[in-house]
C-alpha positions in Angstrom: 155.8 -42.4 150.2 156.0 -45.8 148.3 153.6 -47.1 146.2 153.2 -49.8 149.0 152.3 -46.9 151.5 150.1 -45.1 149.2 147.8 -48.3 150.4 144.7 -48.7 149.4 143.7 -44.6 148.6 144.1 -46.2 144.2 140.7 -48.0 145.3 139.4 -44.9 146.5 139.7 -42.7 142.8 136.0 -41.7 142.3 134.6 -43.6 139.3 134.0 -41.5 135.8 131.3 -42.3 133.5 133.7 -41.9 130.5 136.1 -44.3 132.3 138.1 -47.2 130.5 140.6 -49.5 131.2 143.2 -47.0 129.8 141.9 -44.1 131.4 141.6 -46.0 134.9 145.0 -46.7 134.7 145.8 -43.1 134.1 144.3 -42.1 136.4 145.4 -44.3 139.4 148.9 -43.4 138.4 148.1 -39.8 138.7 146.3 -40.0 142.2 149.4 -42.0 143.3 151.7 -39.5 142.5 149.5 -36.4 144.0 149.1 -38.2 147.2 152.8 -38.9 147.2 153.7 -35.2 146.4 151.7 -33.6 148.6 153.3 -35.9 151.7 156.6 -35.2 150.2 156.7 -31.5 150.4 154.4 -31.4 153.3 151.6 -30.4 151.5 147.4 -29.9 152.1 146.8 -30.4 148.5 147.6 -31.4 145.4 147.0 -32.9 141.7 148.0 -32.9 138.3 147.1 -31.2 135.0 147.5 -32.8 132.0 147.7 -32.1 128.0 144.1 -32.2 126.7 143.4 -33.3 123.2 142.7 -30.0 122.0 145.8 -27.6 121.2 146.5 -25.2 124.0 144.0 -26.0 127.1 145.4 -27.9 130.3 143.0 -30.1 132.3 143.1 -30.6 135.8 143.2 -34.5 136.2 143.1 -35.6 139.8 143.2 -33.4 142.6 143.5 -34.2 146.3 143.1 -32.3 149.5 140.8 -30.1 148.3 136.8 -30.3 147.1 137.2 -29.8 143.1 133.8 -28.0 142.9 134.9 -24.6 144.5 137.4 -24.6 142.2 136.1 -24.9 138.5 137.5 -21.9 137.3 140.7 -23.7 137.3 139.6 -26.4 135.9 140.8 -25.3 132.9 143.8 -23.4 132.1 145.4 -22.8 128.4 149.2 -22.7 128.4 149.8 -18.9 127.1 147.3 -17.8 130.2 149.9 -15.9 133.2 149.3 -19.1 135.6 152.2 -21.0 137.4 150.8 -24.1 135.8 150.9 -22.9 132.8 154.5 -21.0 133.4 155.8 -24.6 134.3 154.5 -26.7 131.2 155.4 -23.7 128.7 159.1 -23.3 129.8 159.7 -26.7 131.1 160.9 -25.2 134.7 159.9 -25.7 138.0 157.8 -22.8 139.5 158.1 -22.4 143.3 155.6 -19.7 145.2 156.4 -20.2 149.2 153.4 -17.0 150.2 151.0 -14.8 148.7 153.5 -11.9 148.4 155.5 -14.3 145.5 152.3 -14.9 143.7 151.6 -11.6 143.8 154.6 -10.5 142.5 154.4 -13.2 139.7 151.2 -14.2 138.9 149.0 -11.5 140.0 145.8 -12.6 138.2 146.2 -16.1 140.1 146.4 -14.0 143.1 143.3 -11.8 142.4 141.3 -15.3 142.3 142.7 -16.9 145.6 143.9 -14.1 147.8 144.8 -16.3 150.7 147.6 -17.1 152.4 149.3 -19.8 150.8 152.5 -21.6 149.3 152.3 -23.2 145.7 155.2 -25.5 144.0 154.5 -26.5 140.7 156.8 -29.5 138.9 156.8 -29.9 135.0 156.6 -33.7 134.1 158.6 -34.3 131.1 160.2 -37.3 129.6 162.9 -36.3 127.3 161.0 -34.2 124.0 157.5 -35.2 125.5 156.0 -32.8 128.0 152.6 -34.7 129.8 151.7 -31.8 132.5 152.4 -30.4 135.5 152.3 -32.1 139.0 151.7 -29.3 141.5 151.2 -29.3 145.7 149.4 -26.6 147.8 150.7 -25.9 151.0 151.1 -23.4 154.3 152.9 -20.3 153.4 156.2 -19.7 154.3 156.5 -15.9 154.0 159.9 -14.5 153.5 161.4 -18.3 153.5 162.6 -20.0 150.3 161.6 -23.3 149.0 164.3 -25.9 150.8 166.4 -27.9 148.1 164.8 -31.1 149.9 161.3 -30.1 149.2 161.9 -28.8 145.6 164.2 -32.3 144.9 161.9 -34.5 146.4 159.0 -32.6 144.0 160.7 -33.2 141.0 161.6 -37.1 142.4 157.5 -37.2 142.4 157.1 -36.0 138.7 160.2 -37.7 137.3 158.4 -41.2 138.8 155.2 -40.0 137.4 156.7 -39.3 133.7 158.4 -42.8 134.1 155.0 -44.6 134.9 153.3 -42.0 131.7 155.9 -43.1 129.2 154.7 -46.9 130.3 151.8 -46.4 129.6 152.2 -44.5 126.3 154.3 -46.9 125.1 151.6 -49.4 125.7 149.2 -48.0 123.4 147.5 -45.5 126.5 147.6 -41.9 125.5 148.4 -39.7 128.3 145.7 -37.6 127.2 142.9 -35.9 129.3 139.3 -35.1 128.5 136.1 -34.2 131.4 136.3 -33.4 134.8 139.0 -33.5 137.6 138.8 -37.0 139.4 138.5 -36.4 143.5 141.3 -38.5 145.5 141.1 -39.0 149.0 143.6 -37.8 151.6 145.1 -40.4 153.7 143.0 -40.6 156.5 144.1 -39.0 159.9 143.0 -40.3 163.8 139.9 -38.3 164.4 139.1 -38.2 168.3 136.8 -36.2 170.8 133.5 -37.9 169.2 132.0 -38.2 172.6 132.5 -34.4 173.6 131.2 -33.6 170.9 128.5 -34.9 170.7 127.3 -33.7 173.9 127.2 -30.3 172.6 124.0 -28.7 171.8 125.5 -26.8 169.1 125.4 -28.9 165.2 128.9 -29.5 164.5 130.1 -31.5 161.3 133.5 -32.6 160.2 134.0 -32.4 156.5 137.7 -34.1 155.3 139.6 -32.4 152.5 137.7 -33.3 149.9 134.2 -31.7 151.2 132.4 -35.0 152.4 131.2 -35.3 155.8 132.4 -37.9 157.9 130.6 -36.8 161.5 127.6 -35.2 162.0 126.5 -34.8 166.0 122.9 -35.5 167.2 122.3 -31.8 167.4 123.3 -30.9 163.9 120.8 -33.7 162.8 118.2 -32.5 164.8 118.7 -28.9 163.4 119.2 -30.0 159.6 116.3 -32.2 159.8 117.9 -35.2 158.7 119.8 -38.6 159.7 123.2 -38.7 160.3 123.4 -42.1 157.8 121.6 -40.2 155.9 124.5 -37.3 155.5 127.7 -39.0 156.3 129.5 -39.8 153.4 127.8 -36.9 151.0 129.6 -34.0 149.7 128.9 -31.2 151.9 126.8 -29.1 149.0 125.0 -32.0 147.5 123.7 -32.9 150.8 123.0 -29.2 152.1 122.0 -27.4 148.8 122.0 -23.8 150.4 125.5 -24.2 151.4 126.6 -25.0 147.8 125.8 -21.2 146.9 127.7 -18.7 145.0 127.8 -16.3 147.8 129.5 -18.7 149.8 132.0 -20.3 147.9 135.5 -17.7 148.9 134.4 -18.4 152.7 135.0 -22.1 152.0 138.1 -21.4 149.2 139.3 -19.2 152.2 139.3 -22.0 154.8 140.7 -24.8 153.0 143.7 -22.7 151.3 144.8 -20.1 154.5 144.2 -22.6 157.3 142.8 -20.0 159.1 139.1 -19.7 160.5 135.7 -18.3 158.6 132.4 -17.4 160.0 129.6 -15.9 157.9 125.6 -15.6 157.6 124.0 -18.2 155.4 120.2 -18.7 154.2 118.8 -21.3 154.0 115.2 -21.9 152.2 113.6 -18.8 150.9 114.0 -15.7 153.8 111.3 -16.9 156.5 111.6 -16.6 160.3 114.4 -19.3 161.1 116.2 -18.9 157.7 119.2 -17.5 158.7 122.2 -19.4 160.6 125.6 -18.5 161.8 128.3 -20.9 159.9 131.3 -21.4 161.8 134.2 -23.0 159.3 137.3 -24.2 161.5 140.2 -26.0 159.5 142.7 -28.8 160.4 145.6 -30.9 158.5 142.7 -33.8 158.1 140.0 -31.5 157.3 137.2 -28.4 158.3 134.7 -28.7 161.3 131.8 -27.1 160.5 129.6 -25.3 163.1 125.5 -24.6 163.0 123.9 -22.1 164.8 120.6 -19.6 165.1 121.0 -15.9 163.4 119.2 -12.6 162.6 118.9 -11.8 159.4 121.5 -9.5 158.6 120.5 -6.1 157.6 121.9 -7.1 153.8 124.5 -9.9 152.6 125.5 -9.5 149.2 124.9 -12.3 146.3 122.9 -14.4 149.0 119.9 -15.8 147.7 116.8 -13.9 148.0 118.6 -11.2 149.1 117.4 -7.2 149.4 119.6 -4.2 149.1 119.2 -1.9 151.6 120.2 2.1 151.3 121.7 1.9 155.0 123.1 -1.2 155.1 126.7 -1.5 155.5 129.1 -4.0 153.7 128.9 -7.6 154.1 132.0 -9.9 155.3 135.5 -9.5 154.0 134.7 -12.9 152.1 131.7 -11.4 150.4 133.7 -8.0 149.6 136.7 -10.6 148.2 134.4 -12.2 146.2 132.9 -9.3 144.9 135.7 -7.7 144.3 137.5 -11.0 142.3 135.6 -10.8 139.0 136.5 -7.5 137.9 139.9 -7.3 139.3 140.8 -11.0 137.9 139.4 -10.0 134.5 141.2 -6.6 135.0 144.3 -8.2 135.0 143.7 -10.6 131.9 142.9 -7.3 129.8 146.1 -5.7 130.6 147.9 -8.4 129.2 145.3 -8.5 126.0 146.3 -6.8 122.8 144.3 -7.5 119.8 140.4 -7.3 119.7 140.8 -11.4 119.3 142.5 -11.3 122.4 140.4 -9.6 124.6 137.6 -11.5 123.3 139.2 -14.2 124.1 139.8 -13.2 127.6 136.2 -12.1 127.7 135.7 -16.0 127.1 137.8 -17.5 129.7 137.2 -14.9 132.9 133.8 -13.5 132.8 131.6 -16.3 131.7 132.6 -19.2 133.9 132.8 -16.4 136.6 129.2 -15.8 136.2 127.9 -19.5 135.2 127.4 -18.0 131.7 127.3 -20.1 128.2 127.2 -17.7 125.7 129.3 -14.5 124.5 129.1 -12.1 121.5 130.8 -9.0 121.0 129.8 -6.4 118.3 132.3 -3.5 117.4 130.9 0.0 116.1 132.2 1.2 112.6 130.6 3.7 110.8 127.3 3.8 112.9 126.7 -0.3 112.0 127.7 -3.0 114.9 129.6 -5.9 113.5 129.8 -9.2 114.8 133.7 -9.4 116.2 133.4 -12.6 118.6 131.1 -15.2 119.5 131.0 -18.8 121.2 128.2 -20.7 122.2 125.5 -19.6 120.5 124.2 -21.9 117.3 126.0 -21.3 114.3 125.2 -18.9 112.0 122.2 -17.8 114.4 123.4 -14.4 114.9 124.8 -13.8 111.3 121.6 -12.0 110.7 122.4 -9.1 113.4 125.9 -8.3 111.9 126.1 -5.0 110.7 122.2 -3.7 112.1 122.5 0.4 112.0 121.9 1.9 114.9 118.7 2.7 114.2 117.0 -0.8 114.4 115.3 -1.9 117.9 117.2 -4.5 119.0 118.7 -4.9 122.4 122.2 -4.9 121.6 121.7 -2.0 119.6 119.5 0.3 122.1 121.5 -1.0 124.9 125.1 1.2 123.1 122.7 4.3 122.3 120.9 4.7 125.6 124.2 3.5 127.3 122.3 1.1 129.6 122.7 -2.2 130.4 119.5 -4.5 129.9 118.9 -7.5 131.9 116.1 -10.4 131.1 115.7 -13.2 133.3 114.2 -15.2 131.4 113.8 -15.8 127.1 109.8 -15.3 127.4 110.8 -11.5 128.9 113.3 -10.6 126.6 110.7 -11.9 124.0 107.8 -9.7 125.7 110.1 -6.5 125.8 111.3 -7.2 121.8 108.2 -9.3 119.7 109.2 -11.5 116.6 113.2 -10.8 117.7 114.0 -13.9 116.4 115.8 -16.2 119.5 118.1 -18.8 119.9 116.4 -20.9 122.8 113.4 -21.1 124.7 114.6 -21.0 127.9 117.6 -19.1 129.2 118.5 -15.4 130.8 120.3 -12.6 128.6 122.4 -9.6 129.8 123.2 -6.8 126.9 125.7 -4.4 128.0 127.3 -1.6 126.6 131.0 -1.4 125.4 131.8 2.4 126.2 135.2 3.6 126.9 135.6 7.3 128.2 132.6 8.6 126.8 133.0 6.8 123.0 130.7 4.0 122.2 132.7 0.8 121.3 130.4 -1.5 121.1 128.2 -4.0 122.5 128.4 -7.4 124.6 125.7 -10.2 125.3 126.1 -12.9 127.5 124.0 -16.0 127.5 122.8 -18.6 130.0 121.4 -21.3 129.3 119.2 -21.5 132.1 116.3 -18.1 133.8 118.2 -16.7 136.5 118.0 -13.9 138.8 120.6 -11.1 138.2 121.3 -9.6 141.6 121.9 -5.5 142.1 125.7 -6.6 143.0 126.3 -8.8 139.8 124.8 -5.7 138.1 126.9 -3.3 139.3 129.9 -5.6 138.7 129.5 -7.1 135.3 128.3 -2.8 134.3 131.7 -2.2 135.5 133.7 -4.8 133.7 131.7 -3.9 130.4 133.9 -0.3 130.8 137.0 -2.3 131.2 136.0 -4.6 128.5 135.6 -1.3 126.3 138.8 -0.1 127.1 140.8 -3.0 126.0 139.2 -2.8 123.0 139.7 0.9 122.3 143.1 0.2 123.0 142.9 -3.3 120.3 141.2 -1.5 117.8 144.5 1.4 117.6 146.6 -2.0 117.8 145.4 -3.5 115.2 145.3 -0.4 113.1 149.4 0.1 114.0 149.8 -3.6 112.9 147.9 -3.2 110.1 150.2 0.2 109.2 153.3 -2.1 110.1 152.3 -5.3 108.1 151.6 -3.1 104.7 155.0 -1.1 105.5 157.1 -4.4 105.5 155.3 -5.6 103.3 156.0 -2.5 100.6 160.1 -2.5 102.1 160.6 -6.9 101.9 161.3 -7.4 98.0 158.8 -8.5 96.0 160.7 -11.0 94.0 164.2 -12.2 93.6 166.8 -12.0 91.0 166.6 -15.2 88.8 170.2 -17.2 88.3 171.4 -19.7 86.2 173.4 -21.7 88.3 171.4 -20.6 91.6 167.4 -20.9 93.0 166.7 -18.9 95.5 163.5 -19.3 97.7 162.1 -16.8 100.6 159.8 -16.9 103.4 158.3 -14.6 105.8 155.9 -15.2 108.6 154.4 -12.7 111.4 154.1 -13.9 114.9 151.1 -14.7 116.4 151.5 -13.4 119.9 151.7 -9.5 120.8 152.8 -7.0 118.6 153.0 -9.6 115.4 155.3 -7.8 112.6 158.2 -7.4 113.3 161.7 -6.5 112.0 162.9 -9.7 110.5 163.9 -9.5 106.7 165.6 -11.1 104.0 167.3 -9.7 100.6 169.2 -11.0 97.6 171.1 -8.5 95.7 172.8 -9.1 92.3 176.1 -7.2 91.8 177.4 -5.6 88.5 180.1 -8.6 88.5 177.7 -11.2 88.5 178.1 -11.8 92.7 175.2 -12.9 94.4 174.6 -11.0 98.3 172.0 -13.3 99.8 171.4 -11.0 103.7 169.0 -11.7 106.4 168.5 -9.7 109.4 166.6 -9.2 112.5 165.8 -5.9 114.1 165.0 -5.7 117.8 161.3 -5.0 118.5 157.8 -4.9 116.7 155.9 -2.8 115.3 156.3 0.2 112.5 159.5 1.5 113.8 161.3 -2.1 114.0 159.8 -2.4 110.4 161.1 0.8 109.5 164.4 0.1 110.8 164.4 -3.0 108.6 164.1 -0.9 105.9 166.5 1.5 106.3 169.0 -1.4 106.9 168.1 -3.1 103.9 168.6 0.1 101.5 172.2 0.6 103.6 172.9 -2.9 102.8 171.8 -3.0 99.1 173.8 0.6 98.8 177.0 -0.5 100.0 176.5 -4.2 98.0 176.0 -2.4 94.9 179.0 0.0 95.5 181.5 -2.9 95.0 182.1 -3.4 99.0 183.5 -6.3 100.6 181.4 -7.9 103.1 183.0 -7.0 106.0 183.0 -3.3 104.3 179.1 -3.4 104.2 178.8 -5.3 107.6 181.2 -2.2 109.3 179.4 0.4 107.4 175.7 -0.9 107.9 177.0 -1.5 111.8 178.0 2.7 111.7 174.8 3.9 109.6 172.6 2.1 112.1 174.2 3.6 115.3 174.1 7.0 113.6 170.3 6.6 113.0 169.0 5.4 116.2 171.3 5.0 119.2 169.7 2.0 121.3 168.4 0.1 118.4 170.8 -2.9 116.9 170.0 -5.8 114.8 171.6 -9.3 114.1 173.0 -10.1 110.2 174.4 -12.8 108.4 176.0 -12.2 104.8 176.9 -14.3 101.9 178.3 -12.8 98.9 178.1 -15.9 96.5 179.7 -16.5 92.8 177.6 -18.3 91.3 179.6 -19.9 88.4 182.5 -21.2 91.0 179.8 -21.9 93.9 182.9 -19.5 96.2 181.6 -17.8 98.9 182.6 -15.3 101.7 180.3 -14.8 104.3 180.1 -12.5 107.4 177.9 -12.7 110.6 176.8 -10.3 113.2 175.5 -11.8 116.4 173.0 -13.9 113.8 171.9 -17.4 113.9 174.6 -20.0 112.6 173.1 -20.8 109.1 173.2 -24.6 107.5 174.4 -25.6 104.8 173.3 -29.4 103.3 175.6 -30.9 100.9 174.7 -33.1 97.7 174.7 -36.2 99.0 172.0 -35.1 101.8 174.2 -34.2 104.7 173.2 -31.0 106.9 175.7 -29.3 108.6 175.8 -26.1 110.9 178.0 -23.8 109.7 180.6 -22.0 112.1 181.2 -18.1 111.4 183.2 -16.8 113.9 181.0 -13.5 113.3 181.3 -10.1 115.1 178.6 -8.2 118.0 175.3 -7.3 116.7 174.8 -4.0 114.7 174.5 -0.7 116.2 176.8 -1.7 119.7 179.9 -1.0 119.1 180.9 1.9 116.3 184.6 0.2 115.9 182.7 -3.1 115.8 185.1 -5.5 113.3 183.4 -8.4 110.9 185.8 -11.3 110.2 185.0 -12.8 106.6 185.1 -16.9 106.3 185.3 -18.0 102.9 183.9 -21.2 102.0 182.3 -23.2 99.0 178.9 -24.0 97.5 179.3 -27.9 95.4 176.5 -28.1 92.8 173.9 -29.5 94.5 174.3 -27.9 98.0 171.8 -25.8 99.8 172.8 -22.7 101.7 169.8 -21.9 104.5 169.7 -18.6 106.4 167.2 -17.9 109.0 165.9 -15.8 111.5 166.0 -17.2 115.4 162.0 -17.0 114.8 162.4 -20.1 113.0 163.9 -22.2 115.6 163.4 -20.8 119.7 160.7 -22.2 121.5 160.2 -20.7 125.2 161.6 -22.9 127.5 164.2 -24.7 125.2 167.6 -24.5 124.6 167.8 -22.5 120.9 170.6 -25.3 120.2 168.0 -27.9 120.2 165.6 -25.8 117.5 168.6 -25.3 115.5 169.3 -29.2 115.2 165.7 -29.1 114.7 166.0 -27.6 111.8 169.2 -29.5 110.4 167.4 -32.7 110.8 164.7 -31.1 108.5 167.1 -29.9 106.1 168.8 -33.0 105.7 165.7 -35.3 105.3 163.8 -32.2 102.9 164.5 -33.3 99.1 166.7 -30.1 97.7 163.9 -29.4 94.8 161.4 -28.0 94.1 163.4 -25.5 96.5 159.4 -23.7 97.0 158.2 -27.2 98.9 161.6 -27.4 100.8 160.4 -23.7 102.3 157.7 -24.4 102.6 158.2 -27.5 104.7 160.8 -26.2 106.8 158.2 -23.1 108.5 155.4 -24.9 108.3 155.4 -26.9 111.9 156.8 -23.0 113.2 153.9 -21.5 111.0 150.9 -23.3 112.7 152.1 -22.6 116.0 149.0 -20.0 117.7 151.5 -18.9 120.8 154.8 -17.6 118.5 156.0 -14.8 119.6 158.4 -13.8 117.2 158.6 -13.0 113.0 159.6 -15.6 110.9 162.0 -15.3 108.1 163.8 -18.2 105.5 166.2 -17.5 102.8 167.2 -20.4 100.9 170.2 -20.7 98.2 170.6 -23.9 95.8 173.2 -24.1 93.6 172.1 -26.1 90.4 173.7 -27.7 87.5 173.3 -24.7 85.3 169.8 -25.0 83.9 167.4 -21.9 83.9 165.1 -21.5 87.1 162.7 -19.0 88.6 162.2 -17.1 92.0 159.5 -17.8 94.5 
């Protein structure tokens, strides 16, 4: 669709209080290009998320074809979390999902929170280096049938007009930044007939569009809600009918705007007198959902519903209520797989359970030596709980008597929690706490406390549940805590095998870095050595040995002694390539590792250098020029035992800088690793040759401050000089 044919649905964009003339233009280019995606691909829905401000978090922007409010968890969705969306922005590929099975198979926590049958494409927008979002369309679910090339090019058409229209408006002083809530966009609107059938029914019928707001109410639906049709038509469907905006509801109406398939359930409405209870028929169309009204018993028990009472013979309630029981700990499940340091899960602790639960405040204590320490908060006022880290188990406190009777506690309200603890010193007035305990197999962990800021009613189900996901919270952390011990072991192992310092030259500086990744298992097996021969050579090695952890660091280790041995034994460097290559085969079979070598005379600035299956390395020349160097190199170590390493000789002017690097230093997921390398020239050539410790310094630092790197870090740089004397860094 043109712009012309997108018509007057830019009029339509609901109004924001934080709304300016830049963001209003934002945001009618975005509802433009969701309505036009989700009519190119055949779609029921759409939108956009966006880059926010804040490092990390992307913000759903505009959506269409769907009510925003039943999905808030989404809202929000940081771009290292397993989600399409963020899949798509991270890698800078288009991520097609025609049914549930592919979702499954590929994003399984996404699935966990919206198991129903649908198809999902999801469209990076990028212009050139800058990367604005991701464009994405919701529609019927094509089971066992591929995305079509014309649906998948006329997507990306949709989000290479939208980057077009974002550069625009960047480069008009507008940053395509987002901040607040989704904006709601209309759906084109659809012939609706039948009005005067309908309303001869007796039974109340409604018809809500895409976005949740009624646009038909018959005379018998009035008569039974008590209210005008003027009055209703227009409203969103839960602002107008409170008791239909419940918790306990919300998956029946997820279910019938995302499967296209039909959902009937018992709803309450008012507080459980005679009449209370009615039968809500939800029945879905391309322009919409008709909504039908009737009389109903009061079922013998529905879970989450408000007021309601468990009964010992009472069977389950409707698959919707079992789905949406069964989505927090299964979705959070998921996330904690997926977790690996006690940060980690605390972190997932952050982003599952508490907007699952409408909570606003999390802390985690850890046991150590019969004291709980403080390991995670958010939300809560700073330094406030400060004074609870490291109580002994001894003190009467809730978090504490909660881990040694190994029972949750649950206060409604800040004036019972105060009744059950007086003078425990409290953060608000007014809230609802939940203290549960961290126990994994039997061993006491810890303790969690989740926060609200408002009294609420915990319900036997959301008891049960959030008692269960406290075990699996426990567990992760068991499992974080002998992590982060391993890491710990690994970090002080390469730390001991790396060298402390470097020889100190004349004629040559010589600067290292090293930097742990950030993501997973975060030492790894990168390292760096310079080694002075007894005829006044200089080696300078770096290597990289698959995998993390303390075997990839002892690995390292093992390499850099064979290296070092077979240096100082007067070998050439195709000798001590060959041999290293044999020694590591011998050691472990399945393990290998890349290399580059440079044996380097200082006084002459002649150099031979070998490679095997390494990053290229630079070399800038005295008049600022920054070249990559081409070493025709051999396979990586421990492949190939007959493995050969061609030597390339080559020269080092006074003046020039010799860099060698790890491929930490310059892949980004996504992007090609040419583009990091040239990266990394670029800095090179502009970086000022001395102090060679700032140059270092500035070359990992943008890598450095990265929070989602995967991968070790390491930098070894060579400077020949004009002879004076100089020290190692």
């Amino acid at each position: 669709m043109h712009r012309s044919a997108w018509g007057a649905h830019a009029d339509c964009v609901t109004a924001r209080a934080d709304s300016g003339p830049a963001k209003d233009a934002t945001a009618r280019v975005l509802a433009r290009a969701s309505v036009d995606a989700v009519q190119a691909v055949g779609g029921f829905a759409g939108g956009v998320y966006l880059r926010s401000g804040a490092e990390g978090p992307l913000l759903l922007s505009v959506v269409t074809g769907l009510p925003g409010r039943l999905f808030r968890p989404w809202w929000r969705i940081h771009v290292n979390r397993p989600y399409p969306v963020a899949e798509a922005y991270r890698s800078g590929q288009p991520v097609h999902l025609p049914d549930a099975e592919a979702t499954m198979q590929r994003f399984p926590q996404m699935a966990a929170g919206l198991p129903f049958p649908f198809g999902s494409l999801y469209e990076p927008v990028i212009a050139g280096p800058e990367r604005f979002g991701v464009l994405f369309v919701l529609r019927p679910s094509t089971p066992g049938v591929r995305v079509d090339a014309a649906d998948r090019e006329g997507l990306r058409a949709a989000a290479d007009e939208l980057a077009r229209e974002l550069t625009a408006l960047t480069a008009a002083g507008d940053p395509v930044l987002w901040s607040g809530d989704p904006i709601g966009v209309p759906s084109p609107a659809r012939a609706q007939g039948a009005r005067e059938a309908v309303e001869r029914l007796t039974q109340a019928v409604l018809s809500v569009d895409r976005e949740g707001r009624i646009r038909y109410i018959n005379t018998a639906a009035a008569t039974l809600l008590g209210l005008g049709a003027a009055e209703l038509r227009g409203r969103v469907l839960w602002e107008a009918l409170p008791w239909l905006g419940h918790p306990a509801y919300e998956d029946n109406f997820r279910a019938v705007f995302m499967s296209g398939e039909p959902v009937r359930f018992p709803a309450q409405r008012g507080r459980q007198q005679p009449g209370d209870w009615l039968a809500v028929g939800l029945y879905p169309s391309p322009d919409g959902v008709t909504v039908t009204i009737g009389s109903a018993e009061q079922p013998a028990y529905t879970p989450g519903a408000p007021g309601s009472v468990v009964r010992p013979d009472a069977g389950p309630g409707s698959p919707a209520d079992r789905a949406s029981a069964l989505y927090r700990p299964v979705a959070l499940a998921i996330a904690l797989t997926e977790a690996v340091t006690a940060r980690q899960v605390s972190a997932v602790v952050t982003q599952e359970l508490l907007p699952a639960f409408g909570g606003r405040q999390l802390a985690i204590y850890l046991l150590n030596e019969r004291h709980l320490h403080l390991a995670w908060e958010t939300g809560f006022p700073q330094g406030f709980l400060d004074r609870f880290d490291g109580v002994g188990l001894d003190v009467r406190l809730p978090g504490v008597e909660t881990l040694t009777s190994g029972r949750p506690m649950f206060f409604e309200s800040m004036e019972h929690l105060a009744a059950a603890y007086p003078g425990i010193p409290l953060d608000a007035h007014v809230g609802a706490r939940a203290f549960l305990p961290l126990i994994a197999s039997g061993t006491p962990v810890g303790s969690c406390i989740l926060g609200f800021d408002v009294p609420r009613d915990f319900s036997p189900e959301e008891r049960t549940v959030l008692t269960a996901l406290a075990g699996l919270i426990a567990q992760a952390l068991e499992r974080a805590q002998r992590y982060d011990s391993e890491a710990a072991m690994a970090r002080g192992l390469q730390a001991a095998l790396l060298p402390h310092r470097l020889p100190v030259s004349r004629t040559v500086d010589t600067v290292a870095r090293y930097l742990p990744g950030t993501v997973g298992m975060d030492v790894g097996g990168d390292w760096y050595d310079v080694i002075e021969t007894r005829d006044g050579l200089l080696a300078l090695v770096i290597g990289d040995v698959q995998g993390h952890g303390v075997a990839a660091a002892a690995t390292m280790g093992q390499l850099r002694s064979a290296v070092r041995a077979f240096t100082l034994a007067g070998s050439s460097p195709d000798e001590v390539m060959a041999g290293t290559n044999r020694l590591l085969i011998g050691l472990d079979p399945g393990q290998f590792a890349s290399c580059c070598y440079v044996l380097l005379d200082p006084v002459t600035g002649r150099a031979r250098a070998v490679r095997a299956g390494h990053p290229q390395p630079l070399l800038r020349h005295a008049d600022g020029r920054a070249e990559v160097l081409d070493l025709p190199g051999g396979v990586v170590l421990g492949i190939d035992m007959g493995a050969t390493y061609p030597v390339t000789e080559l020269r080092l002017a006074k003046g020039a800088m010799l860099a060698l690097y790890t491929d930490g230093l310059v892949e980004e997921a996504g992007a090609d690793i040419d583009l990091g390398v040239e990266r990394l020239r670029a800095a090179l050539a502009a970086a000022r040759p001395s102090p060679l410790t700032e140059t270092a310094d500035r070359l990992v630092t943008e890598a450095g401050n990265s929070a989602d790197r995967p991968d070790d870090i390491a930098l070894l740089l060579a400077l020949r000089t004009a002879g004076r004397p100089s020290a190692s860094a």
